[in-house]
C-alpha positions as CSV (number, residue, x, y, z in Angstrom):
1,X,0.0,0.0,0.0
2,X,1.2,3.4,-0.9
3,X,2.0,6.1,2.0
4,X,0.0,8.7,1.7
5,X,2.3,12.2,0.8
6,X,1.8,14.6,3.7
7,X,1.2,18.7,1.5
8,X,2.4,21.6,3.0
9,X,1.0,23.5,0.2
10,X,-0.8,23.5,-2.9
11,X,-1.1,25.5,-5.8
12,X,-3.6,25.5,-8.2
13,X,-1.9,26.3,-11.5
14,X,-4.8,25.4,-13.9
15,X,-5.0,27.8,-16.8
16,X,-1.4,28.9,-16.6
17,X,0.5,29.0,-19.6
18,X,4.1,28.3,-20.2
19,X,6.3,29.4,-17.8
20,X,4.1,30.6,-15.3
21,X,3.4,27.1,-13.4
22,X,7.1,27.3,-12.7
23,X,7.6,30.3,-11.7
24,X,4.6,30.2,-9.8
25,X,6.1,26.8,-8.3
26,X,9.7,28.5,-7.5
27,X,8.1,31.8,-6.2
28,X,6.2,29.6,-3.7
29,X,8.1,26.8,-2.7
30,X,10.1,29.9,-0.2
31,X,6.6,29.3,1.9
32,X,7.3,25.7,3.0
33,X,9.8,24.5,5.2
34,X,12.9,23.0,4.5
35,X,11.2,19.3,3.8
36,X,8.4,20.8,2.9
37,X,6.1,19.5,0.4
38,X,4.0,21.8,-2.1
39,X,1.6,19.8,-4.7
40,X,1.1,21.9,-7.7
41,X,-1.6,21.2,-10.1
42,X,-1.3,22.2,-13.7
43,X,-2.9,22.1,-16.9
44,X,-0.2,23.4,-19.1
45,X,1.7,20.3,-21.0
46,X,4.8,22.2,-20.9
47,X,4.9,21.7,-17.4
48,X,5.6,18.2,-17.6
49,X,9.2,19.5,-18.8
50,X,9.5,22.6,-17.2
51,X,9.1,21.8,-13.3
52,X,10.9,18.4,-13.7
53,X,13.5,21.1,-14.9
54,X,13.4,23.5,-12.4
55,X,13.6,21.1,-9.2
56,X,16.8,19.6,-10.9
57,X,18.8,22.7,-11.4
58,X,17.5,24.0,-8.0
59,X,18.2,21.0,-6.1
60,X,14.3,20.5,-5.1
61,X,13.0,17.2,-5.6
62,X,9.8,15.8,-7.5
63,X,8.2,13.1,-5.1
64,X,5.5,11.8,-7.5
65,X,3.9,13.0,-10.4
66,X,0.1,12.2,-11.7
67,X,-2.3,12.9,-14.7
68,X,-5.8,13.0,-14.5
69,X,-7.1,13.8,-17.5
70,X,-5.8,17.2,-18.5
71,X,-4.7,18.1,-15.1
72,X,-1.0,17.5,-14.1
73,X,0.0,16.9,-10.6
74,X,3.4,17.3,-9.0
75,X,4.4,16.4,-5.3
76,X,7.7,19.2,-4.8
77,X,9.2,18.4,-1.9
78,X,11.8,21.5,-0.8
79,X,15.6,20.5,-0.2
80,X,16.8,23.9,-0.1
C-alpha cells in the first residue's frame, strides 16, 4: 500500500500557460519549510518539462507526479 504524501502546500496552477506554473512553483516553494512539500496542479503540458526542470537545477525534488485527465499533478518536496 502506498503512503500517503503529507502537502504543505498546494497550488492551483490550472490555466497557466508556459512558464508561469514554474515560476509560480519556484516563487512559492520559499513558503514551506525545508522538507516541505508543495503539490502543484497544472494544466499546461509544458509543465511536464519545465518543473521536472526546475527542481533539478534548483536542487528540489519531485516526489510523484500524476495525470488526471488534463490536469497534471506534481508532489515538490523542498531540499533547499
Amino acid at each position: 500500500m502506498e503512503e500517503a504524501i503529507k502537502v504543505d502546500l498546494e497550488l492551483d496552477l490550472r490555466g497557466l500557460s508556459c512558464p508561469l506554473p514554474m515560476i509560480r512553483v519556484s516563487q512559492n516553494v520559499k513558503n514551506v519549510s525545508t522538507g516541505g512539500v508543495v503539490k502543484a496542479i497544472a494544466t499546461d503540458p509544458g509543465s511536464l518539462a519545465d518543473i521536472p526542470s526546475w527542481a533539478r537545477t534548483t536542487g528540489n525534488e519531485i516526489l510523484k507526479t500524476e495525470r488526471s485527465g488534463a490536469e497534471i499533478v506534481f508532489y515538490i518536496r523542498r531540499v533547499k
